[in-house]
C-alpha positions in Angstrom: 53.9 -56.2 41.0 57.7 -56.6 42.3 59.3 -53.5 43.7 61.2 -54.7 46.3 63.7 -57.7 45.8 66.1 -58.6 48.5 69.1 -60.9 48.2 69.7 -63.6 50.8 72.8 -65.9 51.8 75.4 -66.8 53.3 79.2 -65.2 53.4 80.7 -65.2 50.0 77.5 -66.9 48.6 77.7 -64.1 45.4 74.8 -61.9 46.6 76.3 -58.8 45.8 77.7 -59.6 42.3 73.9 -61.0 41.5 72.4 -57.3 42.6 74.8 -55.7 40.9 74.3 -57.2 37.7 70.2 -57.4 37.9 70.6 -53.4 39.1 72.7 -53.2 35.5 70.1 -55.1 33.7 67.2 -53.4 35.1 68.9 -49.7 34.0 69.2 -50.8 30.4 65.2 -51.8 30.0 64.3 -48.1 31.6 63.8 -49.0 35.2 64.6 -46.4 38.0 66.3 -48.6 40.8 67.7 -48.0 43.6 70.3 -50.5 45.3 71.0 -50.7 48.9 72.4 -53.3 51.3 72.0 -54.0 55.3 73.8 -53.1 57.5 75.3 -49.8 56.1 72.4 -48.1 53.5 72.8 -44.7 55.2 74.8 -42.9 57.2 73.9 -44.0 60.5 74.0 -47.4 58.8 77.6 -47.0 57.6 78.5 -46.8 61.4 76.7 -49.3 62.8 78.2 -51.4 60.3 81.9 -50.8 61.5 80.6 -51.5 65.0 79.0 -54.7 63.9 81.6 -56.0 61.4 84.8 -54.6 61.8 84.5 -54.5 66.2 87.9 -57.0 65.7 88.4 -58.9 69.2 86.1 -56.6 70.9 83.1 -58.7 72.6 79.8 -58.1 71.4 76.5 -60.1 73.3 74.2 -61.4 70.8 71.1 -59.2 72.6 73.4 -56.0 71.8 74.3 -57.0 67.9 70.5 -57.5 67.3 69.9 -54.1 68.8 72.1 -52.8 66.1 70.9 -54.6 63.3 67.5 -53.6 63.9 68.2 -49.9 65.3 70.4 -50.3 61.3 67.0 -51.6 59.4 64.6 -48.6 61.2 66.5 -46.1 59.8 66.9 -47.6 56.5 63.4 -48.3 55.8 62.4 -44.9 56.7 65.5 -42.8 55.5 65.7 -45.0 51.8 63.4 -48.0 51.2 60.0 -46.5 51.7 60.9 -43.1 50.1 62.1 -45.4 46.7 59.1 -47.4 47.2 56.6 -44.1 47.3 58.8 -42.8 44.1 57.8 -45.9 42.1 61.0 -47.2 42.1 62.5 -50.5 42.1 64.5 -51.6 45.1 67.5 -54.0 45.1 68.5 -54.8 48.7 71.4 -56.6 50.2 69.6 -58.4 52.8 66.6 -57.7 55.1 65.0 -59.5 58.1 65.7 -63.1 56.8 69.6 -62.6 57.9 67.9 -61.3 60.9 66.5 -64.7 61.8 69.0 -66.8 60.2 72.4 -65.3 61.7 70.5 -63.9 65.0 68.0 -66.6 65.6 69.1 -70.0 63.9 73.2 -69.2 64.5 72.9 -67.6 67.8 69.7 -69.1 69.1 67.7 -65.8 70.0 63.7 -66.9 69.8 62.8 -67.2 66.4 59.2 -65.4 67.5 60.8 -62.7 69.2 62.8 -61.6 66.0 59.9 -61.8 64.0 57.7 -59.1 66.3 61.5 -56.9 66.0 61.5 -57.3 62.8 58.2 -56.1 61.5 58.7 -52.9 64.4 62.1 -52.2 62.5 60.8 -52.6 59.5 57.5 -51.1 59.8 55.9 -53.7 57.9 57.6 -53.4 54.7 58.7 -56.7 53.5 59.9 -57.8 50.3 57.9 -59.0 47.4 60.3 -61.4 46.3 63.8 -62.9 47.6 66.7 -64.6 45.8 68.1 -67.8 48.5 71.5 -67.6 47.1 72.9 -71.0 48.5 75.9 -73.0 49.0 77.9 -75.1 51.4 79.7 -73.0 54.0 83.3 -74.4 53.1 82.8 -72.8 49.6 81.6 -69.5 50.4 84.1 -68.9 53.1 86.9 -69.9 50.4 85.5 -67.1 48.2 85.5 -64.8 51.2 89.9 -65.6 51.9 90.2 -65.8 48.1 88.9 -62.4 48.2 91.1 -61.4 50.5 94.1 -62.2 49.4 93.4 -60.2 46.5 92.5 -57.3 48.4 95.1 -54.0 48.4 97.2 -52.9 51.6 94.0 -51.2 54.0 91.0 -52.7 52.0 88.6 -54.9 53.0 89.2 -57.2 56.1 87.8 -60.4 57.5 84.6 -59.5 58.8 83.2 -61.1 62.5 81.0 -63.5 61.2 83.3 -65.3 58.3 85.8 -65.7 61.6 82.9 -67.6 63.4 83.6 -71.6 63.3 82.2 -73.7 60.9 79.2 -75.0 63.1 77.8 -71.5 63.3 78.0 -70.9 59.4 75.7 -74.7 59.1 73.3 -73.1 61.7 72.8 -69.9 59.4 72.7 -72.1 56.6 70.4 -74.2 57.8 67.8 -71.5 59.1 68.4 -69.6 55.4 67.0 -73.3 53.7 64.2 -73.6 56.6 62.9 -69.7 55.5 62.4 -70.8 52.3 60.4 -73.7 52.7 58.1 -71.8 54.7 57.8 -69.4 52.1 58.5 -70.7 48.7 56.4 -68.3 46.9 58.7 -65.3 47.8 62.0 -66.8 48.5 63.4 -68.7 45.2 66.1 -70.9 46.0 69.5 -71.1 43.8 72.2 -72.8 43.7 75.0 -70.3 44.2 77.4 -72.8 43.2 77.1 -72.7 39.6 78.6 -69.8 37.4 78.1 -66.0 37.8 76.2 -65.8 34.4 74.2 -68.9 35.0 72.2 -67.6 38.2 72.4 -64.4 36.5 70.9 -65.6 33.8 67.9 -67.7 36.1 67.6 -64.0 38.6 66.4 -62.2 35.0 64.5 -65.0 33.9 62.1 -64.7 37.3 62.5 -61.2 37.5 61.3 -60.7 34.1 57.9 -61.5 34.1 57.2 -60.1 38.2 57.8 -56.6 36.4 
């Protein structure tokens, strides 16, 4: 049975909006869920988070941002996945480990094998039961991302470090998401995150459905 769904994808590929809406669906046919996102699902997370994505022109070495993601996902399996998990609820995750090795091992070339021994130690072998590849070319989701932005009041949101990395970096990532999920196309379902909002809405609940 699925309990534990992640989202995957690159900047502004629409994973958030697509948890949002399956958390809404899920709550109207009697499901306890509980919807989270890395980095920043607790406290500590929340932190770690501003370190990792808001550090503005401050330097960080790709050996110290994978520290934090992971030291991030240890405490957020422990502190909220496993507990939801144990309490028979459904969990609804804004990525896990794949952004792990996509961002930290296909952009920034850290050994793929490495991150997979860190991951399952941060993550204490929990691992999703099923992952939505939300994909599309970089040039689109970064023009979501400054869309977004310009819409965004006086002190909201900013630019995070990743959608300021160059265009070659975001095709790396992209690549490594499309690689994960030939390697595991029984987990990961790939969609085109190009087409509407309630299109891939529409094809999440129409997988989701039957895993219940």
């Amino acid at each position: 049975m699925v309990r534990f769904i992640t989202f995957e994808g690159g900047d502004g590929s629409g994973k958030s909006t697509q948890l949002r809406l399956l958390a809404e669906y899920l709550s109207t046919r009697g499901r306890q869920v509980v919807c989270t996102r890395e980095p920043g699902g607790t406290n500590l997370g929340k932190m770690i988070r501003r370190v990792l994505l808001e550090a503005g022109d401050e330097k960080i070495s790709p050996e110290t941002e994978l520290f934090l993601y992971l030291a991030d996902r240890a405490q957020h399996v422990r502190e909220v996945v496993t507990p939801a998990l144990g309490a028979g609820k459904i969990v609804l995750c804004d990525r896990f480990t794949d952004s792990t090795l996509a961002y930290q091992g296909y952009g920034r070339g850290v050994d793929l094998r490495i991150l997979e021994q860190l991951n399952r130690m941060a993550s204490g072998g929990v691992a999703p039961d099923l992952t939505f590849l939300l994909d599309c070319s970089p040039e689109l989701g970064l023009s979501r991302t400054a869309a977004r932005m310009e819409t965004q009041k006086p002190g909201g949101r900013r630019e995070d470090r990743f959608e300021r990395k160059e265009h070659a970096f975001h095709d790396r990532v992209r690549s490594g998401f499309l690689e994960l999920a030939r390697n595991d196309a029984k987990r990961v379902r790939l969609l085109d995150a190009a087409r509407s909002i309630a299109d891939l809405h529409a094809e999440i609940r129409a997988i989701v459905e039957p895993a219940l």
